[in-house]
CHARMM-style PDB file with segment names, atoms N, HN, CA, C and O in Angstrom:
ATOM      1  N   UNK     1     133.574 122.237  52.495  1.00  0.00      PROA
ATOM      2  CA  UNK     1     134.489 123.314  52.837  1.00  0.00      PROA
ATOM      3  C   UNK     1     133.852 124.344  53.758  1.00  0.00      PROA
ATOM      4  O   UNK     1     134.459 125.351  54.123  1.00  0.00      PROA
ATOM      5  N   UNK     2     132.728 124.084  54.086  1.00  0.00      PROA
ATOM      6  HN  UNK     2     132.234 123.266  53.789  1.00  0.00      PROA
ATOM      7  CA  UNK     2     131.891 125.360  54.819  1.00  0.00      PROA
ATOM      8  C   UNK     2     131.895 124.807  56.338  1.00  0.00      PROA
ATOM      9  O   UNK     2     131.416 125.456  57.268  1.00  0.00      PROA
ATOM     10  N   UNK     3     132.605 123.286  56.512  1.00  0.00      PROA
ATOM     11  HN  UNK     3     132.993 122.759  55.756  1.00  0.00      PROA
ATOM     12  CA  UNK     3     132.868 123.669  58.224  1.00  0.00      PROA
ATOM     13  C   UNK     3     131.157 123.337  58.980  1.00  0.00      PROA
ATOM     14  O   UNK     3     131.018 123.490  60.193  1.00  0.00      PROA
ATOM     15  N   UNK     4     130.223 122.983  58.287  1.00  0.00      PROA
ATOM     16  HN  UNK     4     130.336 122.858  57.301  1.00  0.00      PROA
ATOM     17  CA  UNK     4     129.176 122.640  59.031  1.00  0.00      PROA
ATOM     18  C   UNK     4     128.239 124.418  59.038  1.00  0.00      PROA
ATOM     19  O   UNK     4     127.221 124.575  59.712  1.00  0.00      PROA
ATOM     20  N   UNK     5     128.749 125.368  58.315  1.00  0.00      PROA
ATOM     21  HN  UNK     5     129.576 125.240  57.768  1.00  0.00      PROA
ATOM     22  CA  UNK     5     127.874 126.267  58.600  1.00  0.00      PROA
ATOM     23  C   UNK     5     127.063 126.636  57.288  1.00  0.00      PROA
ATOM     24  O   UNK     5     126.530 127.740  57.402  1.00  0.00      PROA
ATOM     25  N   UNK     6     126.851 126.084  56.209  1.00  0.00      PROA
ATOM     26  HN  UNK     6     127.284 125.188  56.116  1.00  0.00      PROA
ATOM     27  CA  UNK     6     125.826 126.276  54.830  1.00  0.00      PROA
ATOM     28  C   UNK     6     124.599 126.850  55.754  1.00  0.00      PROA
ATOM     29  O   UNK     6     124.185 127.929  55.328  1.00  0.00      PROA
ATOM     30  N   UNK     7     124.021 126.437  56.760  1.00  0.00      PROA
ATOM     31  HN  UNK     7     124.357 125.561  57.106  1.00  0.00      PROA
ATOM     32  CA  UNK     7     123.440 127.379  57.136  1.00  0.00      PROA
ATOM     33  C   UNK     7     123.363 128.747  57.520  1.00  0.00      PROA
ATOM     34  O   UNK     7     122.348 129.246  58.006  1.00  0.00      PROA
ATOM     35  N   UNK     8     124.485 129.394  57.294  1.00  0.00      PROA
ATOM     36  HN  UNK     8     125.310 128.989  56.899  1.00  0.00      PROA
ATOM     37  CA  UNK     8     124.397 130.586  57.798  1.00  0.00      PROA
ATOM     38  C   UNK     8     124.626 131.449  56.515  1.00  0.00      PROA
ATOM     39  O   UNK     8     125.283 130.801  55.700  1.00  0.00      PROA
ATOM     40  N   UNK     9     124.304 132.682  56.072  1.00  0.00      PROA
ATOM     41  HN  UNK     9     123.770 133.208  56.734  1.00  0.00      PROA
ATOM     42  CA  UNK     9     124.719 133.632  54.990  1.00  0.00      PROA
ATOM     43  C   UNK     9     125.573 133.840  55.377  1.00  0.00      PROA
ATOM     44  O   UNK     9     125.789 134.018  56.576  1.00  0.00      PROA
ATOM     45  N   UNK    10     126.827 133.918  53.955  1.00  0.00      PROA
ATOM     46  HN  UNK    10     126.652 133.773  52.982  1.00  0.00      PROA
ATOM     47  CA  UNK    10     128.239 134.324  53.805  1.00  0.00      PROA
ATOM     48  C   UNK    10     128.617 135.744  54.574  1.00  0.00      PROA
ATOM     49  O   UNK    10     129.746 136.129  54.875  1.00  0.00      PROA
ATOM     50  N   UNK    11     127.767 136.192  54.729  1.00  0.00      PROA
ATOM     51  HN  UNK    11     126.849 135.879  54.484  1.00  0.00      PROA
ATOM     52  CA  UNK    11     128.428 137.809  55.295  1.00  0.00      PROA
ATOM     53  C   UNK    11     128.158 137.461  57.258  1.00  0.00      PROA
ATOM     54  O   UNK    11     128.751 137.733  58.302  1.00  0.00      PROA
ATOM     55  N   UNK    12     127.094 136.833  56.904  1.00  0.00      PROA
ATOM     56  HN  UNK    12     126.612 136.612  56.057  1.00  0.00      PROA
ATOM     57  CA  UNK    12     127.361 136.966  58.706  1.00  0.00      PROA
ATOM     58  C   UNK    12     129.032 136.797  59.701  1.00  0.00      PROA
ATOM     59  O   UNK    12     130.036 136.243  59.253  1.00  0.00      PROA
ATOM     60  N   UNK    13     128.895 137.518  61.252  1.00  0.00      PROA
ATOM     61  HN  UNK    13     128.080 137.969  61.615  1.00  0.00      PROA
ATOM     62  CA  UNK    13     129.850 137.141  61.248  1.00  0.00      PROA
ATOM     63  C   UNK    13     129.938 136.017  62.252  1.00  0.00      PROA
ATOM     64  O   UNK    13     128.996 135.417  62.769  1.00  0.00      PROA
ATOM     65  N   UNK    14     131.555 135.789  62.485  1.00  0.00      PROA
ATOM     66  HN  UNK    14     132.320 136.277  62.065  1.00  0.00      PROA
ATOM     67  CA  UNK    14     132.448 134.379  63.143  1.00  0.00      PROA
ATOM     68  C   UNK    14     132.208 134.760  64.178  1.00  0.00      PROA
ATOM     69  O   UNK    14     131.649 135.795  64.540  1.00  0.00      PROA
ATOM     70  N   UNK    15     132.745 133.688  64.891  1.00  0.00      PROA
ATOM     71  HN  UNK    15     133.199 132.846  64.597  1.00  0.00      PROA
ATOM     72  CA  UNK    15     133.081 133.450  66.085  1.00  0.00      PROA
ATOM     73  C   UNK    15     134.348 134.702  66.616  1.00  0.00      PROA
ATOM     74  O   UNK    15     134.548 135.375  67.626  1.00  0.00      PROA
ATOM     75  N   UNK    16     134.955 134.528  65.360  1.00  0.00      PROA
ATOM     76  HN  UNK    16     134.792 133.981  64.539  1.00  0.00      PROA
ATOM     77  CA  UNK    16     136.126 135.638  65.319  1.00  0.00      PROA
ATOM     78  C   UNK    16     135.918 136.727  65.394  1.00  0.00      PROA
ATOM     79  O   UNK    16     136.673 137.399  66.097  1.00  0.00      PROA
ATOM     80  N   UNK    17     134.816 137.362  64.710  1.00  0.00      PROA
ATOM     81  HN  UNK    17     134.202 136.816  64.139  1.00  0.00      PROA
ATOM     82  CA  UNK    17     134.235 138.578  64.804  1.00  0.00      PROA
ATOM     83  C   UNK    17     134.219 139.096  66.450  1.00  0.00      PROA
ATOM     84  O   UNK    17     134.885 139.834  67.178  1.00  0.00      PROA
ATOM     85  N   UNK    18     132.975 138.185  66.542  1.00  0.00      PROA
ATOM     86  HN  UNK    18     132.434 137.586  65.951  1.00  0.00      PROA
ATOM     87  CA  UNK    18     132.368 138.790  67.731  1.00  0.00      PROA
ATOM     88  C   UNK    18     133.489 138.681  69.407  1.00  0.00      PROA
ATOM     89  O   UNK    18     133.432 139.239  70.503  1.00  0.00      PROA
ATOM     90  N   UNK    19     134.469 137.583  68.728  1.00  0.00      PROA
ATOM     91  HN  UNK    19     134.515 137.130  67.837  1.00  0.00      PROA
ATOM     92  CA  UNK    19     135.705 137.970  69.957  1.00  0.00      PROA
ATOM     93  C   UNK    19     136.790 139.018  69.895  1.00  0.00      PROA
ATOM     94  O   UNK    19     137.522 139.450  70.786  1.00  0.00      PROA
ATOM     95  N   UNK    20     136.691 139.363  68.396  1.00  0.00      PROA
ATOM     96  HN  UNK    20     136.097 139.011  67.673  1.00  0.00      PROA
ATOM     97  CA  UNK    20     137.274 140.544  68.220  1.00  0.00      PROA
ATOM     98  C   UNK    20     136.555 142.073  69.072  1.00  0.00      PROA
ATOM     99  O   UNK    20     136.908 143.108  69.639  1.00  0.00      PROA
ATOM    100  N   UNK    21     135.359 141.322  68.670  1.00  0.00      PROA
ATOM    101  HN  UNK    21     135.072 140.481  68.210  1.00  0.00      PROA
ATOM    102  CA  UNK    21     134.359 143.061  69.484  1.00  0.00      PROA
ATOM    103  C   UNK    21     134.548 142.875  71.158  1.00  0.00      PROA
ATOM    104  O   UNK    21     134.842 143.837  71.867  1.00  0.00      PROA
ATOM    105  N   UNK    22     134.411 141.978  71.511  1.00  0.00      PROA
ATOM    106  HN  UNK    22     134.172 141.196  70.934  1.00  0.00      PROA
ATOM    107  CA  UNK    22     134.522 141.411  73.185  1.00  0.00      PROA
ATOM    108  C   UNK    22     135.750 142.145  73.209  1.00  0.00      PROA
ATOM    109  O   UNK    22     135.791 143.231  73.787  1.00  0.00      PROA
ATOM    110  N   UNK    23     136.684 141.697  72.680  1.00  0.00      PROA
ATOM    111  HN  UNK    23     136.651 140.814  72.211  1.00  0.00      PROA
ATOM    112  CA  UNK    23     138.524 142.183  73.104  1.00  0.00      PROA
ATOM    113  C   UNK    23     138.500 143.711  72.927  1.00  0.00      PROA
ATOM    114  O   UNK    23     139.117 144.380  73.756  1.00  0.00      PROA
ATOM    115  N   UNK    24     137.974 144.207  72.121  1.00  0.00      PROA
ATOM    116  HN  UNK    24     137.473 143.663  71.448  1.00  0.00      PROA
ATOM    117  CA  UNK    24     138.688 145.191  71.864  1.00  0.00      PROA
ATOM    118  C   UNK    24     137.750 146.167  73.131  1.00  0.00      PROA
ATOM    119  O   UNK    24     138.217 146.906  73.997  1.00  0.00      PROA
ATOM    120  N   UNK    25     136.312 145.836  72.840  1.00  0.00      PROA
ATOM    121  HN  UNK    25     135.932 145.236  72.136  1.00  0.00      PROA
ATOM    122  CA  UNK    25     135.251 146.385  74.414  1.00  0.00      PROA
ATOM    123  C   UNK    25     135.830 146.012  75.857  1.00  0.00      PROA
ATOM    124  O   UNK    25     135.481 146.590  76.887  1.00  0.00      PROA
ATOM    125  N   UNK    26     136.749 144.983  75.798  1.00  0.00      PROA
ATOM    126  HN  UNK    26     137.033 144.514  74.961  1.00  0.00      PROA
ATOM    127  CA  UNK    26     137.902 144.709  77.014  1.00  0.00      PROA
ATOM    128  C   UNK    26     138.890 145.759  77.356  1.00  0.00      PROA
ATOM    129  O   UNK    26     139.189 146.247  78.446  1.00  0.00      PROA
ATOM    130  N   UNK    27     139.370 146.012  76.024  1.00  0.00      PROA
ATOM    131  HN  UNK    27     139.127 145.616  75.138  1.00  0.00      PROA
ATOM    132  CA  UNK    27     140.716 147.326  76.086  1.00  0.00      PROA
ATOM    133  C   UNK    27     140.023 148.230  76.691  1.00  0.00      PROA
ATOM    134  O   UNK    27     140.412 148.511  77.825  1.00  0.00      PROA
ATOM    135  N   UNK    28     138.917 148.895  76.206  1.00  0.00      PROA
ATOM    136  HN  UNK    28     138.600 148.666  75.285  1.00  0.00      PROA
ATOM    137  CA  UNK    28     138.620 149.972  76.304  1.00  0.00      PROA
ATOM    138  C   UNK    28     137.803 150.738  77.081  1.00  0.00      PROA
ATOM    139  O   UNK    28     137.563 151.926  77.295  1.00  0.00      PROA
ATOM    140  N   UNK    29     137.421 149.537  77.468  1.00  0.00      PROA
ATOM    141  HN  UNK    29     137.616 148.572  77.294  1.00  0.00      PROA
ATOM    142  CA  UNK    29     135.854 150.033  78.293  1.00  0.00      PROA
ATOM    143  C   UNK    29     136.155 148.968  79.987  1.00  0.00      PROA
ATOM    144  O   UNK    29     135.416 148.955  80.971  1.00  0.00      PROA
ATOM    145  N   UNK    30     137.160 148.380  79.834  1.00  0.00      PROA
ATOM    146  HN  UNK    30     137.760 148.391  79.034  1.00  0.00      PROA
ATOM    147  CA  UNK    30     137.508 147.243  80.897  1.00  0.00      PROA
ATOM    148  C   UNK    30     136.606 145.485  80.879  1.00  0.00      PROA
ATOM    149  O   UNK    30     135.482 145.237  80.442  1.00  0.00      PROA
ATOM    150  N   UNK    31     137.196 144.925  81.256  1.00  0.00      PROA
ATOM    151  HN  UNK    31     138.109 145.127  81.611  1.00  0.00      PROA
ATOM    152  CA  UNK    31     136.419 143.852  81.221  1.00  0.00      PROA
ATOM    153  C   UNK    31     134.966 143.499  82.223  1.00  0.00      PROA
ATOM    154  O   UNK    31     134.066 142.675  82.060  1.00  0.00      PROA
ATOM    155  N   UNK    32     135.127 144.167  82.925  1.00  0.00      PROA
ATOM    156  HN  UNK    32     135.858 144.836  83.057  1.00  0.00      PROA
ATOM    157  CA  UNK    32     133.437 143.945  83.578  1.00  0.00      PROA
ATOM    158  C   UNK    32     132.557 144.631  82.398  1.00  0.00      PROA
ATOM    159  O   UNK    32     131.356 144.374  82.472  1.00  0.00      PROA
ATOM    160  N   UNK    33     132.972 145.482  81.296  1.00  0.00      PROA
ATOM    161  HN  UNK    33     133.948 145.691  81.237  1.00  0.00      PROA
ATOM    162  CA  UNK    33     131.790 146.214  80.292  1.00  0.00      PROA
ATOM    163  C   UNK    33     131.428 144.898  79.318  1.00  0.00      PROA
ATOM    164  O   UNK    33     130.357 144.468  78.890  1.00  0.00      PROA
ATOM    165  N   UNK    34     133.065 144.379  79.139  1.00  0.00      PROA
ATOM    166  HN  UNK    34     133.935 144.728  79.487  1.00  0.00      PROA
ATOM    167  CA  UNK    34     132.744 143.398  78.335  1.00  0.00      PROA
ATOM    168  C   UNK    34     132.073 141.849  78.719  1.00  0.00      PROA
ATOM    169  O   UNK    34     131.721 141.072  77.832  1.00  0.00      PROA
ATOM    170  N   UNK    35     131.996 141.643  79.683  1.00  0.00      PROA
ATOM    171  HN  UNK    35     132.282 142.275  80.404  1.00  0.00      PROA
ATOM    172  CA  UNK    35     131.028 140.807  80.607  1.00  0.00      PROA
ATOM    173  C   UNK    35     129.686 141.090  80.570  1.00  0.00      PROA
ATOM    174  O   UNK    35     128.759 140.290  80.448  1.00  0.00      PROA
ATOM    175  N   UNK    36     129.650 142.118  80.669  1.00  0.00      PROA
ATOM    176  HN  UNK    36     130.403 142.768  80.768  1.00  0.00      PROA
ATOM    177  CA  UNK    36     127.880 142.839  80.827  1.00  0.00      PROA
ATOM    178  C   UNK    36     127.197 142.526  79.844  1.00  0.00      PROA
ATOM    179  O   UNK    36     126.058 142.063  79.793  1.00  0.00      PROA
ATOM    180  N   UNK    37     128.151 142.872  78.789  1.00  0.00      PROA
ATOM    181  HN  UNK    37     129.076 143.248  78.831  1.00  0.00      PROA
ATOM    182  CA  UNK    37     127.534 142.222  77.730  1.00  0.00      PROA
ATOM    183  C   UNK    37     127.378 141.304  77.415  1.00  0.00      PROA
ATOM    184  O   UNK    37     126.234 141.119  77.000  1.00  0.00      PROA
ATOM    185  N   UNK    38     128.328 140.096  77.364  1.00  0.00      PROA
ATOM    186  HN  UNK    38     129.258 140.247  77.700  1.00  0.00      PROA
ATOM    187  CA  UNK    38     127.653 138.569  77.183  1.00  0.00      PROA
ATOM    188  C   UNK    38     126.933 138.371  78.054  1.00  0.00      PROA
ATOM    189  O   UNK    38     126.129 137.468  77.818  1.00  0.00      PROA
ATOM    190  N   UNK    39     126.837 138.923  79.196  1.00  0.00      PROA
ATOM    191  HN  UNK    39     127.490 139.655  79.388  1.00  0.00      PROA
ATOM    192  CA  UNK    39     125.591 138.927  80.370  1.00  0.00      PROA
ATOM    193  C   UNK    39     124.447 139.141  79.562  1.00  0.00      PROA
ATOM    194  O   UNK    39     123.886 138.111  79.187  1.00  0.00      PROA
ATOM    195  N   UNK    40     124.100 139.913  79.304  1.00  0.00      PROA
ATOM    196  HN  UNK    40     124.555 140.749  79.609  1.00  0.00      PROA
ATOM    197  CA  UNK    40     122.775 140.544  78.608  1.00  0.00      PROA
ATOM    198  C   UNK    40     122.462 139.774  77.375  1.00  0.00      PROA
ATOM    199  O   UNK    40     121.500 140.036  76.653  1.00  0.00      PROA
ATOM    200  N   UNK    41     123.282 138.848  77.170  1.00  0.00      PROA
ATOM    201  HN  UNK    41     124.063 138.636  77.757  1.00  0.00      PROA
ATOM    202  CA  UNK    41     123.116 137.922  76.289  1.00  0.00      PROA
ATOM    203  C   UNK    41     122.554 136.060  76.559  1.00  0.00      PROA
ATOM    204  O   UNK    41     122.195 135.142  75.822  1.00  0.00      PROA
ATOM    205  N   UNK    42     122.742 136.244  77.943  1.00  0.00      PROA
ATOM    206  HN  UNK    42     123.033 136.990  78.542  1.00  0.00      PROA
ATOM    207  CA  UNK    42     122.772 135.065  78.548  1.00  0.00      PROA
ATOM    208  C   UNK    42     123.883 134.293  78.930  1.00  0.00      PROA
ATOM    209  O   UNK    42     123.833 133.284  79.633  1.00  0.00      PROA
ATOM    210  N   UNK    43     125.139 134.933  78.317  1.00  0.00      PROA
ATOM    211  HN  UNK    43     125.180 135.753  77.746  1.00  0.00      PROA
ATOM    212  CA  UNK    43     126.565 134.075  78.420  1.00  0.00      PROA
ATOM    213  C   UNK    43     127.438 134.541  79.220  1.00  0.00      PROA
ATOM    214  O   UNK    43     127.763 135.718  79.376  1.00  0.00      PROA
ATOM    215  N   UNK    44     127.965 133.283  79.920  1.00  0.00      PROA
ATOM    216  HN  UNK    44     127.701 132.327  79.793  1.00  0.00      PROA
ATOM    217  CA  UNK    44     128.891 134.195  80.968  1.00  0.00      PROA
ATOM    218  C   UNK    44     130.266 134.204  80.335  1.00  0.00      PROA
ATOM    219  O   UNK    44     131.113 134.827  80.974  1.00  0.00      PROA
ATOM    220  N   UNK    45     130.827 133.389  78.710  1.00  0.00      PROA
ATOM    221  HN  UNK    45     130.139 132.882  78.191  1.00  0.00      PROA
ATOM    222  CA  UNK    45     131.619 133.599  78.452  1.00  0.00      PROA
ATOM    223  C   UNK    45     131.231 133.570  76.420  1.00  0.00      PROA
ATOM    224  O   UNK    45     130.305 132.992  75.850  1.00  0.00      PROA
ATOM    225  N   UNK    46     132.298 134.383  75.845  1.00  0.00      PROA
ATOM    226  HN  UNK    46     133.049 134.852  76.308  1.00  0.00      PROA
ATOM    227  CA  UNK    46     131.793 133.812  74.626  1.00  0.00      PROA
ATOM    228  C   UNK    46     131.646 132.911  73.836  1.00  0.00      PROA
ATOM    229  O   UNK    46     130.866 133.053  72.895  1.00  0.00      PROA
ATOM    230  N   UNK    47     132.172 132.056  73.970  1.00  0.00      PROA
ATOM    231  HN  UNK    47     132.806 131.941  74.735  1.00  0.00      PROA
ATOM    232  CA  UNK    47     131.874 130.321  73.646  1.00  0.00      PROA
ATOM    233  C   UNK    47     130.597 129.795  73.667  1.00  0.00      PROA
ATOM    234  O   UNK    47     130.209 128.947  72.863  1.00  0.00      PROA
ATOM    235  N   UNK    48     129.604 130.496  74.994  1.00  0.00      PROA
ATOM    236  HN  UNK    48     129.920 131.184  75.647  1.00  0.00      PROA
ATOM    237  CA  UNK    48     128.307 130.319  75.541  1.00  0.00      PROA
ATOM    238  C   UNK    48     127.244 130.918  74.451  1.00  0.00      PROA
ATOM    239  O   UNK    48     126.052 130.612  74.441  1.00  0.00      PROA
ATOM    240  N   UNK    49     127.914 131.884  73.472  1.00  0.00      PROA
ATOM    241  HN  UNK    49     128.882 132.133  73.481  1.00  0.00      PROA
ATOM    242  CA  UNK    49     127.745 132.714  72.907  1.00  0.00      PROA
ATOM    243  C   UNK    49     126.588 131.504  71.375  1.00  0.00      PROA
ATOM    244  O   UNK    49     127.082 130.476  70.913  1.00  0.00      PROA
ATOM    245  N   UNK    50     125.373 131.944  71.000  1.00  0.00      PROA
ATOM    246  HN  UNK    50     124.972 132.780  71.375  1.00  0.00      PROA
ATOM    247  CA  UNK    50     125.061 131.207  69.266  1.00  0.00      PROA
ATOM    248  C   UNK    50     125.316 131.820  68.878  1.00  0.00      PROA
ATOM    249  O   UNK    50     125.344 133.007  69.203  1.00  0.00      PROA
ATOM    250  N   UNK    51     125.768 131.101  67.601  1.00  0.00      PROA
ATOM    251  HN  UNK    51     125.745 130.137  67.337  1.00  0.00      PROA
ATOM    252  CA  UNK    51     126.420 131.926  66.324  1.00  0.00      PROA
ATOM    253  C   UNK    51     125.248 132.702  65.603  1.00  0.00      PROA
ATOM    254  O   UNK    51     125.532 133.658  64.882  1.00  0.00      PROA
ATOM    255  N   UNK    52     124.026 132.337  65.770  1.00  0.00      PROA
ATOM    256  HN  UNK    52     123.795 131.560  66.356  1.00  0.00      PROA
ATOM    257  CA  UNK    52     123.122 133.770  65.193  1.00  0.00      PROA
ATOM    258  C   UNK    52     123.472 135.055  66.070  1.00  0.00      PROA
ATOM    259  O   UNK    52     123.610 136.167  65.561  1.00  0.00      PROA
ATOM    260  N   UNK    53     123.619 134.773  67.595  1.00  0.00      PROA
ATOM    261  HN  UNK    53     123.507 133.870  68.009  1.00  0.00      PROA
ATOM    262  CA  UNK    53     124.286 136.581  68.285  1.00  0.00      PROA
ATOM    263  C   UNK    53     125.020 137.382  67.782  1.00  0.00      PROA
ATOM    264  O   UNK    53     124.889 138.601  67.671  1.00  0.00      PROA
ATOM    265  N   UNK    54     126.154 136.435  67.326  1.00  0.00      PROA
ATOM    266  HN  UNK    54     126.260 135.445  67.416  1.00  0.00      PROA
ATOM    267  CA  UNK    54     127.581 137.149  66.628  1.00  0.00      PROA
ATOM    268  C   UNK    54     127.241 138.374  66.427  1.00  0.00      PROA
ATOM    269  O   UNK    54     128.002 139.298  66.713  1.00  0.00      PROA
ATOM    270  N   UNK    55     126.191 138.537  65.969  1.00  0.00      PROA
ATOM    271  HN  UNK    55     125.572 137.787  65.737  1.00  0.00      PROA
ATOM    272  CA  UNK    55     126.272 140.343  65.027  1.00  0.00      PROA
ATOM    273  C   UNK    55     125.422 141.655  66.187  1.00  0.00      PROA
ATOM    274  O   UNK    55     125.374 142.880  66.301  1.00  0.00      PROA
ATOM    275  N   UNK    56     124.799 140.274  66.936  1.00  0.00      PROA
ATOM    276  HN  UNK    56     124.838 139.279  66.843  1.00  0.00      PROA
ATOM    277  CA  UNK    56     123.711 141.522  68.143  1.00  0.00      PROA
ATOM    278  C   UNK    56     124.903 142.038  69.040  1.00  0.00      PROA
ATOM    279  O   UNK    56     125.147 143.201  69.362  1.00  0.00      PROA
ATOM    280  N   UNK    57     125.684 140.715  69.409  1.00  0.00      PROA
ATOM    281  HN  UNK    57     125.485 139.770  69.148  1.00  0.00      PROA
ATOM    282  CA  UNK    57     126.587 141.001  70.527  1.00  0.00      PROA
ATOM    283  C   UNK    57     127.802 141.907  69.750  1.00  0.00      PROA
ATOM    284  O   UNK    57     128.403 142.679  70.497  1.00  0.00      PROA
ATOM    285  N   UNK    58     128.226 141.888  68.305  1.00  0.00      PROA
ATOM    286  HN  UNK    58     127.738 141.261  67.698  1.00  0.00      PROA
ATOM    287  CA  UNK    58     128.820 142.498  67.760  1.00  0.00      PROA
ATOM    288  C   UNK    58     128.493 144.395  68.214  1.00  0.00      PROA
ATOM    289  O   UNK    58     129.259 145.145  68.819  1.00  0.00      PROA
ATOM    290  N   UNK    59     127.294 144.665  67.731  1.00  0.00      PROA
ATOM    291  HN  UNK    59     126.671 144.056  67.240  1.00  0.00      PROA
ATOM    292  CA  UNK    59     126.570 145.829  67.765  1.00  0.00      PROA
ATOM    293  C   UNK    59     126.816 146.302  69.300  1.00  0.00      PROA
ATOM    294  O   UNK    59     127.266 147.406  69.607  1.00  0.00      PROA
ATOM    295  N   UNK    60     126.370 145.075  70.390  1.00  0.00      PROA
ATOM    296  HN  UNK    60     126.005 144.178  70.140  1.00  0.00      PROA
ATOM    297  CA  UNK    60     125.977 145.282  71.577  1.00  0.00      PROA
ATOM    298  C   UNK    60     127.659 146.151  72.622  1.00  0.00      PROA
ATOM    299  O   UNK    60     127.762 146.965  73.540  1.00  0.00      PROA
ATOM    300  N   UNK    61     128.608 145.378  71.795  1.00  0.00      PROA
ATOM    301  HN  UNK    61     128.524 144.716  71.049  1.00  0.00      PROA
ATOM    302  CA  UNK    61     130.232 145.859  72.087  1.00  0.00      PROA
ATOM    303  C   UNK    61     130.154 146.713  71.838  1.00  0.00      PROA
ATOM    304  O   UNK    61     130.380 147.501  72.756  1.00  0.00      PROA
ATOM    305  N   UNK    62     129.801 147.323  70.520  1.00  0.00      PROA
ATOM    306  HN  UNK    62     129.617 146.682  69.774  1.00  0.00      PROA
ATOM    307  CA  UNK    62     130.441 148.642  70.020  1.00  0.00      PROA
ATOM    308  C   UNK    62     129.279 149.766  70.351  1.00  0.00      PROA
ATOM    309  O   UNK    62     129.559 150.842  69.824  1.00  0.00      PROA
ATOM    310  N   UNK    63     128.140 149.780  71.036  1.00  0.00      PROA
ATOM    311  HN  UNK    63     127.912 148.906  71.464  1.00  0.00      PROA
ATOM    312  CA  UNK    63     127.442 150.635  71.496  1.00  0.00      PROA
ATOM    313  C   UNK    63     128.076 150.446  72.541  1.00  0.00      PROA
ATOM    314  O   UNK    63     128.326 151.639  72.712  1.00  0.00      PROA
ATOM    315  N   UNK    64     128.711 149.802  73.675  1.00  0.00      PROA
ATOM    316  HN  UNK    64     128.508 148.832  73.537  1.00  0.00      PROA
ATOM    317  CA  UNK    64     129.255 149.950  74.947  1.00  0.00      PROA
ATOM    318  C   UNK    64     130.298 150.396  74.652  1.00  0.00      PROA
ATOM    319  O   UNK    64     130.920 150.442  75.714  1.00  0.00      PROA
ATOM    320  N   UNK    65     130.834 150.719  73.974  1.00  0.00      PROA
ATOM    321  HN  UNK    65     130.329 150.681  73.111  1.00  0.00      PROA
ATOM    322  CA  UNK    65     132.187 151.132  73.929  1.00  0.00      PROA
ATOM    323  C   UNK    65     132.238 152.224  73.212  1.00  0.00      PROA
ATOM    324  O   UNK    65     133.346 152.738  73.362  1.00  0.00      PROA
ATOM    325  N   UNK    66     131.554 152.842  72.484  1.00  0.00      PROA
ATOM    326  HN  UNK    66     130.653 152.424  72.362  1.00  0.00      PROA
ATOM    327  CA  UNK    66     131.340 154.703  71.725  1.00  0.00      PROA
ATOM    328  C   UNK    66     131.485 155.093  73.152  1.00  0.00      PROA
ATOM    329  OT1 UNK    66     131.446 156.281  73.475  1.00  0.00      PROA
TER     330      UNK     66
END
């Protein structure tokens, strides 16, 4: 039932998460902010994105966007 991820701790987050932080750093800040950031991540899109980032790039949205 875990979808191939038993490796990861239950609290980390999804895929969902961290496209939630992308979108909403899209609304607000425009989408080149939210680019910059999967830039600075290595990704030019979030898909490109590992699921260990989820929570840096999580953080990394919402400091671009305060």
């Amino acid at each position: 039932a875990l979808h191939g991820h038993a490796n990861r701790p239950a609290d980390a987050p999804t895929y969902q998460d961290a496209a939630a932080a992308i979108t909403k750093l899209s609304k607000t800040k425009g989408r080149d902010a939210a680019v910059a950031v999967l830039t600075a991540f290595g990704a030019a899109k979030l898909p490109d994105v590992k699921p260990e980032q989820f929570a840096d790039i999580i953080a990394a949205a919402e400091k671009a966007g305060a």
